[in-house]
C-alpha positions in Angstrom: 219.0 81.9 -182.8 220.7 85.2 -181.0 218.9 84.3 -177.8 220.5 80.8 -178.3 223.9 82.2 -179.0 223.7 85.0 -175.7 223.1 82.0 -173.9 225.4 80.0 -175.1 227.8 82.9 -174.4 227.0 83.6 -171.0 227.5 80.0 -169.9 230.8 80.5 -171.7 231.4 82.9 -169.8 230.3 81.3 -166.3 231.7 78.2 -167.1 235.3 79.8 -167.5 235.5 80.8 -164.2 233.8 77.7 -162.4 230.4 78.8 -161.9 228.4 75.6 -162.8 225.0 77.6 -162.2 224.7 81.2 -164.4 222.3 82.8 -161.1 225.4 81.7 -158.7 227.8 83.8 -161.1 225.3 86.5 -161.0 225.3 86.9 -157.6 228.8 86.3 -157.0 229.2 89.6 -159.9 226.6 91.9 -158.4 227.4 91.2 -154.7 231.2 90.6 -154.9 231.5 93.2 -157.5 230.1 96.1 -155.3 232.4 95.5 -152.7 235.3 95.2 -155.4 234.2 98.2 -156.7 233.5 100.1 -153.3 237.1 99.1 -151.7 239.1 100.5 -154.8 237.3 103.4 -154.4 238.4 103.7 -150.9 242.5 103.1 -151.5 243.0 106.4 -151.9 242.1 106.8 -148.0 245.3 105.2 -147.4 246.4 108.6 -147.7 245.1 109.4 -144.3 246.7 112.8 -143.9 245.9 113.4 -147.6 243.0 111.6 -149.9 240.8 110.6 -146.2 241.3 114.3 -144.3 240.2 115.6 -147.1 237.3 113.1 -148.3 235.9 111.9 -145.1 232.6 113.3 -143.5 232.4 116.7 -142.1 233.6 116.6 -138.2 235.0 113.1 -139.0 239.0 114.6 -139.0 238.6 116.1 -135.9 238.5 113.0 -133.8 240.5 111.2 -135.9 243.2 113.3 -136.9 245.2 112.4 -133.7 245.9 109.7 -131.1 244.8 106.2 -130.5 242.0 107.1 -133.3 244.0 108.1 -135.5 245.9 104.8 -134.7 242.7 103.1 -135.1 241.5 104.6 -138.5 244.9 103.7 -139.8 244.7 100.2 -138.9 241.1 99.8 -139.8 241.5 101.3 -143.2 245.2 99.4 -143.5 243.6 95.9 -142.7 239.7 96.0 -144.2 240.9 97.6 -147.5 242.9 94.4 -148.9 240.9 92.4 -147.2 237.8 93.5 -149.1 239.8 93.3 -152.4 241.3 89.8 -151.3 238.2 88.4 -150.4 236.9 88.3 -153.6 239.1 86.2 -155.4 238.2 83.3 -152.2 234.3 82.9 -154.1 235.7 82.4 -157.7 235.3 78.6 -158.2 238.1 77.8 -160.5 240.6 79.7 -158.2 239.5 76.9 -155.7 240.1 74.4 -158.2 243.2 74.6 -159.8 245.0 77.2 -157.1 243.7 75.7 -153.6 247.3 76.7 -152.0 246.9 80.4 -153.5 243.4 80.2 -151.8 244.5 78.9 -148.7 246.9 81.1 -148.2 244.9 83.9 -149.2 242.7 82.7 -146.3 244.6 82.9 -143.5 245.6 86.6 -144.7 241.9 87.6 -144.8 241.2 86.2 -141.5 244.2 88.2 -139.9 243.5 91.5 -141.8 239.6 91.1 -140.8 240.3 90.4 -137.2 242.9 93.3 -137.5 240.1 95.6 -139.1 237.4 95.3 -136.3 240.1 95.7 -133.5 240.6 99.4 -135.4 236.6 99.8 -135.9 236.1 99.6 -132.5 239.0 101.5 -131.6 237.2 104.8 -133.4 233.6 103.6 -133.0 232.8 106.1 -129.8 233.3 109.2 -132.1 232.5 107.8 -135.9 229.6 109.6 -137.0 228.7 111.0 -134.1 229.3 108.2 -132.0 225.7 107.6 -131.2 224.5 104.4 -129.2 222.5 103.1 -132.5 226.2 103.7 -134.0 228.1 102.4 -131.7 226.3 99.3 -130.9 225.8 98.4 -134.9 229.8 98.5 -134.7 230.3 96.5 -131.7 227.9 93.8 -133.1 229.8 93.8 -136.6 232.4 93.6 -135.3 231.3 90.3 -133.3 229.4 89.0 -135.5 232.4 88.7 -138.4 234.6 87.6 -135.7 232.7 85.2 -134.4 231.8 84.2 -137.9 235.4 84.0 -140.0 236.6 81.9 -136.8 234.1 79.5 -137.1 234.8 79.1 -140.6 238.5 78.3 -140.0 237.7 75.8 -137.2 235.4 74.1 -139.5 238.0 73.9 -142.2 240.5 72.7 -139.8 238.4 69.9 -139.8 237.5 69.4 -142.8 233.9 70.5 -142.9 233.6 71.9 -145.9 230.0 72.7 -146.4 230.1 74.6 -143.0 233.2 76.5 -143.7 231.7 77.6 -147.3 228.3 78.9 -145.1 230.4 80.8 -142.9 232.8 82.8 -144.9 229.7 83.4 -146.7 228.1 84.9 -143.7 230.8 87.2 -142.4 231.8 88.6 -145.9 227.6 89.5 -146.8 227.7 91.1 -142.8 231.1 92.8 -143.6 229.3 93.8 -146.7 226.6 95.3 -145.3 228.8 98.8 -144.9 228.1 99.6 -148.8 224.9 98.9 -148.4 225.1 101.5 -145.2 225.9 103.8 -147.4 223.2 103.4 -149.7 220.7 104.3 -146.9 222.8 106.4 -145.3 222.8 109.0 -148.3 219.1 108.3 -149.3 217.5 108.9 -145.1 220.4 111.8 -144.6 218.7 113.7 -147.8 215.1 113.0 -146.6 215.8 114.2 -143.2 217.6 117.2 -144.5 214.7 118.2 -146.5 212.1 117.6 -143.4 213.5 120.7 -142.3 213.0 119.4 -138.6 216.2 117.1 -137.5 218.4 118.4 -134.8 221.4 116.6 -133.0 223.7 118.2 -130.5 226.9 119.2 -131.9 230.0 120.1 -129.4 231.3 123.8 -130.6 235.1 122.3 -130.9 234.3 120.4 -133.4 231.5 123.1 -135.2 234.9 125.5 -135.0 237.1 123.1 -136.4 234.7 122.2 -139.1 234.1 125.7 -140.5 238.2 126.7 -139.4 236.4 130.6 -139.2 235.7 132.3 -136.4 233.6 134.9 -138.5 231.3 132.3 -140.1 231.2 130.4 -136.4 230.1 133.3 -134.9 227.5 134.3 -137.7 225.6 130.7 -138.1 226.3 129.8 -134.1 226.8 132.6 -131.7 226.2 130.7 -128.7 229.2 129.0 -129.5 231.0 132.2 -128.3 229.2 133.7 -125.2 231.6 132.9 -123.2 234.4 133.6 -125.0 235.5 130.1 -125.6 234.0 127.2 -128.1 233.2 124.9 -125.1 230.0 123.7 -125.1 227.0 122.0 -127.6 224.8 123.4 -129.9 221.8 121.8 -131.5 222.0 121.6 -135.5 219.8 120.8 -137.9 220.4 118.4 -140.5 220.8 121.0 -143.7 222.8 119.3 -147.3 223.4 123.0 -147.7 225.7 123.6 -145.2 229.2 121.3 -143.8 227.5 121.2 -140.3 224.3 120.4 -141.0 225.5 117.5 -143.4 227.2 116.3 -140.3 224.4 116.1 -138.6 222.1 114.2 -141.3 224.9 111.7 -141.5 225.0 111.1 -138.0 221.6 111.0 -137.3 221.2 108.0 -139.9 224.6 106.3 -139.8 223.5 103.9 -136.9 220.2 103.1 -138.4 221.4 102.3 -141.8 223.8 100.4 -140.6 221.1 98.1 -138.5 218.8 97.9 -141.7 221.6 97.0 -144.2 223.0 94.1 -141.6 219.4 93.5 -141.0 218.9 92.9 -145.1 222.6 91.3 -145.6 222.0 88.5 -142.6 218.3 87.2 -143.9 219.6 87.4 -147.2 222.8 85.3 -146.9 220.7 82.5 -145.4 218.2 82.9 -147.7 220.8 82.4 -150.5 222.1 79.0 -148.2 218.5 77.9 -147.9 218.6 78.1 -151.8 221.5 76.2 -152.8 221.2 72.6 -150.5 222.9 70.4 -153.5 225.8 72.7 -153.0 225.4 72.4 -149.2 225.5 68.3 -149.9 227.8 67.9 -152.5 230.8 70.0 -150.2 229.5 67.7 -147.0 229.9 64.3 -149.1 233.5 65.9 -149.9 234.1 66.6 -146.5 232.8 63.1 -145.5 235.2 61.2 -147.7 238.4 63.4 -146.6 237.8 62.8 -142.7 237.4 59.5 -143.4 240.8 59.7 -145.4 242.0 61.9 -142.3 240.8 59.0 -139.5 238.5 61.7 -138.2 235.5 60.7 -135.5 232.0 61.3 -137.2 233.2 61.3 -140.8 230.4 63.8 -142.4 230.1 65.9 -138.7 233.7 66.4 -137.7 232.7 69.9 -137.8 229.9 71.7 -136.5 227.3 70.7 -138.0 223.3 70.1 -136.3 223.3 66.3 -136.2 225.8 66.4 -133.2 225.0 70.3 -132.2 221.4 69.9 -132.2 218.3 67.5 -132.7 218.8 66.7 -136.4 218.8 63.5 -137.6 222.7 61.5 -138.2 224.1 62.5 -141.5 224.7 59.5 -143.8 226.6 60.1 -147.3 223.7 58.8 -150.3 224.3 55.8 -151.6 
């Protein structure tokens, strides 16, 4: 009887919101929620000369505390912050239901703060973390692969293909979302490394100066940093929790690869998660056959893009 009334509860529950199935409303909380949870965390680094100087990485300030970075940083943070906490009110069912102008509105807002966003990722990516190729490159794709993603969404729901526009805002929101899962790794490789005892990356002496901001404890841990007289010039550092620098280096030595594994684990699992949910898929294409056909569109069913007319696949026909 208490088993029966839980349950009855959590449909409740699921039902209230518009989530017909409870392991879609599960998802949506776990997935949805951590990036919720993760970008409210993160407001405060709208502060940037307050809460993110003084909370970001070790080193990270120093590149970013002036010019076109510090433009970029600004706008990134600006732009991906409300679009992470926007975002999640586009997957809540009833919101789609009885608000569709709130959520197309909301929409078109996302897509221009995201676009926004990865202009200002890529704007700091040379320097973020180190700035290393694996780094770098796991940025630049990001950034490609959500732009390339939220744009084929809109141009599918510009023509009414519905099924494909829900599969791609899917996709670019779990790729977007692959930075808190960065972080997960991130921390967990940075403190394995660190306690190898035998991970160096080369660190410029500027930026181990401006780290420390003491010439005494500069000179103490790095002394080559000062031969010359000047702090021009690299050092190699290991990756050490126990001191500023060397948390600096176990951060940038496994940004760029938790970043691939956690895009890696977000893109298979997205379309695993399409792959399981084709009477979703259907029902939204049958909705999106019946409004082009309202709409006088050609190929009522495949207005959009969809692999009848892209590809090999057989012609869509609504069931009977």
């Amino acid at each position: 009887m208490g088993a029966e009334k839980s349950s009855n509860g959590f449909a409740k529950v699921h039902n209230a919101i518009g989530f017909k199935k409870g392991f879609n409303f599960i998802l949506w909380f776990v997935f949805a929620g951590a990036l919720f949870g993760f970008t409210l965390a993160r407001l405060q680094y709208l502060s940037i000369n307050g809460k993110f100087r003084e909370g970001s990485a070790p080193g990270e300030w120093y590149w970013e505390n002036h010019g076109f970075r510090k433009i970029g940083i600004t706008l990134h943070l600006a732009t991906i912050l409300p679009a992470g906490i926007l975002v999640v009110f586009q997957f809540i069912p009833i919101i789609r239901y009885k608000a569709l102008l709130f959520h197309r509105i909301n929409g078109y807002v996302i897509i221009l703060l995201l676009l926004l966003a990865n202009v200002g990722a890529l704007m700091i990516a040379r320097h973020a973390f180190g700035g290393t190729m694996a780094t770098q490159v796991y940025v630049g794709l990001l950034a490609i692969m959500t732009t390339l993603g939220v744009l084929l969404a809109y141009y599918n729901i510009k023509r009414l293909q519905i099924d494909q526009h829900r599969a791609w805002m899917l996709r670019t929101w779990f790729y977007a979302g692959s930075i808190v899962t960065l972080r997960i790794i991130m921390i967990i490789s940075a403190l394995i490394i660190s306690s190898s005892n035998d991970y160096y990356s080369a660190i410029p002496c500027t930026e181990i100066a401006f780290v420390y901001n003491n010439l005494s404890l500069l000179e103490a841990n790095y002394p080559q940093c000062l031969t010359n007289g000047t702090t021009d010039g690299w050092v190699a550092v290991k990756a050490d929790f126990g001191d500023n620098v060397g948390v600096k280096t176990a951060l940038n030595l496994t940004f760029g690869t938790a970043g691939w594994l956690a895009l890696f684990l977000h893109a298979v699992g997205v379309e695993i998660y399409l792959q399981l949910t084709p009477r979703e898929s259907e029902r939204l294409r049958t909705v999106s056959y019946q409004r082009q056909l309202e709409a006088g569109f050609r190929h009522p069913g495949s207005s959009g893009i969809s692999v009848d007319r892209w590809g090999d696949a057989d012609a869509w026909k609504p069931s009977s």
